[in-house]
C-alpha positions in Angstrom: -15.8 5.0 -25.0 -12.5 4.4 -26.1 -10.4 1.7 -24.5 -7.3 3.8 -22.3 -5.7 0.6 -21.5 -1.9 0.2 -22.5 -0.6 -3.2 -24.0 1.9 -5.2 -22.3 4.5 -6.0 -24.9 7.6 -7.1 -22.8 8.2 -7.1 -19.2 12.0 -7.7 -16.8 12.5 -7.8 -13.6 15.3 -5.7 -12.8 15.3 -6.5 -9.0 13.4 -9.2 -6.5 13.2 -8.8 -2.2 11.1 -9.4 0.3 10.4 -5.2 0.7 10.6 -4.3 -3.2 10.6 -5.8 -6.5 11.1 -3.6 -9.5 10.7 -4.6 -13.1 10.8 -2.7 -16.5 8.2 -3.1 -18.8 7.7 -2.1 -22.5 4.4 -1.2 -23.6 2.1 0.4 -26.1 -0.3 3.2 -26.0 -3.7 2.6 -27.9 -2.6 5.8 -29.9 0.6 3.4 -30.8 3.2 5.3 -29.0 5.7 3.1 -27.9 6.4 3.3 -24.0 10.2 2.1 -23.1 11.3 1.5 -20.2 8.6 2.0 -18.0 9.4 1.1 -14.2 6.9 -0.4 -11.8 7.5 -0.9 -8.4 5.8 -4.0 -6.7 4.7 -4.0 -3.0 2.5 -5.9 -1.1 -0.7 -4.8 0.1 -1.0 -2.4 2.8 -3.4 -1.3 5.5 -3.9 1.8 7.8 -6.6 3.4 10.4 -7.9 6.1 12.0 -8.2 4.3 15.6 -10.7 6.4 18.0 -10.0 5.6 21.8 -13.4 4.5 23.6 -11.9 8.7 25.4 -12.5 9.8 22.1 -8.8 9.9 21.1 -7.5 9.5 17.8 -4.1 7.0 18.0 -1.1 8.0 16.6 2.1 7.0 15.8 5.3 9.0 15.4 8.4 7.1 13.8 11.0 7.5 12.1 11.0 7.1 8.0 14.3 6.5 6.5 12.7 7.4 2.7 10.9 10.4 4.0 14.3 11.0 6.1 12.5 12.6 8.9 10.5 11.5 12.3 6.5 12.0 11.8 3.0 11.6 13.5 0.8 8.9 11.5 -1.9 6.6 11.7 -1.2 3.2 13.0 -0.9 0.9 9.6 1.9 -1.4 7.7 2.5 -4.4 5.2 0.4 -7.2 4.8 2.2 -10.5 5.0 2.3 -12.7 3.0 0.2 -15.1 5.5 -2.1 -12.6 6.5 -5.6 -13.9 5.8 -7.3 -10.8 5.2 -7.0 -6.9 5.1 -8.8 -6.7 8.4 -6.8 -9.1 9.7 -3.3 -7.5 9.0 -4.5 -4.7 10.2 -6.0 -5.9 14.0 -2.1 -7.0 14.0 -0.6 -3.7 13.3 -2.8 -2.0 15.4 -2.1 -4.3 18.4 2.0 -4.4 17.5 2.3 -0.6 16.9 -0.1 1.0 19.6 -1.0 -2.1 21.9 -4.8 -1.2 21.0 -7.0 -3.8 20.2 -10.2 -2.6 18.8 -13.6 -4.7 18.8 -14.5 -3.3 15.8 -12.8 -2.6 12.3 -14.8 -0.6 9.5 -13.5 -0.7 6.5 -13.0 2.4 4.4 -12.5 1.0 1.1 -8.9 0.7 -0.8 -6.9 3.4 -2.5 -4.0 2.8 -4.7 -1.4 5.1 -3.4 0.8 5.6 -6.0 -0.9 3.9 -9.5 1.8 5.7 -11.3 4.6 3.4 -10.4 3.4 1.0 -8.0 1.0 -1.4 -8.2 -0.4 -1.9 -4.3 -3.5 -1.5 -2.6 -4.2 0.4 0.8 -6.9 -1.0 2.6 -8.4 1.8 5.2 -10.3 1.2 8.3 -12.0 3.1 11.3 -11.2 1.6 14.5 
């Protein structure tokens, strides 16, 4: 099998924050094509849940999303800090800062990266 990985020839960062950090990088195909600029967003981790009530019910939260620029429904979730010792454990945070829910048990779902394209975070899932 032939190797799909692309080469890392140069990389800038363009901007640095706590929320975002962007960077261009330059890179080349293994068919040679040269790829310039190619953006990549940098996030920290995430974490979200689908967190069942001991009733049965399924916890929600609706909030407002500037980037989306609309009010939704969604399941409980947010950033990792940077202090945060685990994926579990940033998540038994969110959960308890967003719905007041604490949960005795966290199963993890597995990780997902949401947007590979341009970002290059992980989102850890969980069944509360």
């Amino acid at each position: 099998m032939t190797a799909l990985d692309w080469k890392l020839l140069d990389s800038e960062y363009l901007f640095k924050d706590a929320w975002l950090t962007a960077r261009k990088d330059r890179c080349i195909t293994p068919g040679g094509k040269l790829v310039d600029p190619y953006y990549v967003l940098e996030y920290a981790n995430w974490v979200n849940a689908v967190a069942i009530t001991e009733d049965g019910m399924v916890v929600m939260i609706r909030q407002y999303r500037h980037g989306y620029g609309q009010t939704i429904l969604e399941v409980p979730g947010g950033t990792m800090d940077p202090d945060d010792p685990s994926p579990e454990f940033a998540m038994r945070r969110e959960l308890l800062e967003e719905t007041g829910y604490a949960f005795d048990t966290l199963i993890p779902l597995g990780s997902i990266a949401p947007n590979p394209a341009s970002s290059n975070n992980l989102t850890y899932m969980f069944l509360a």
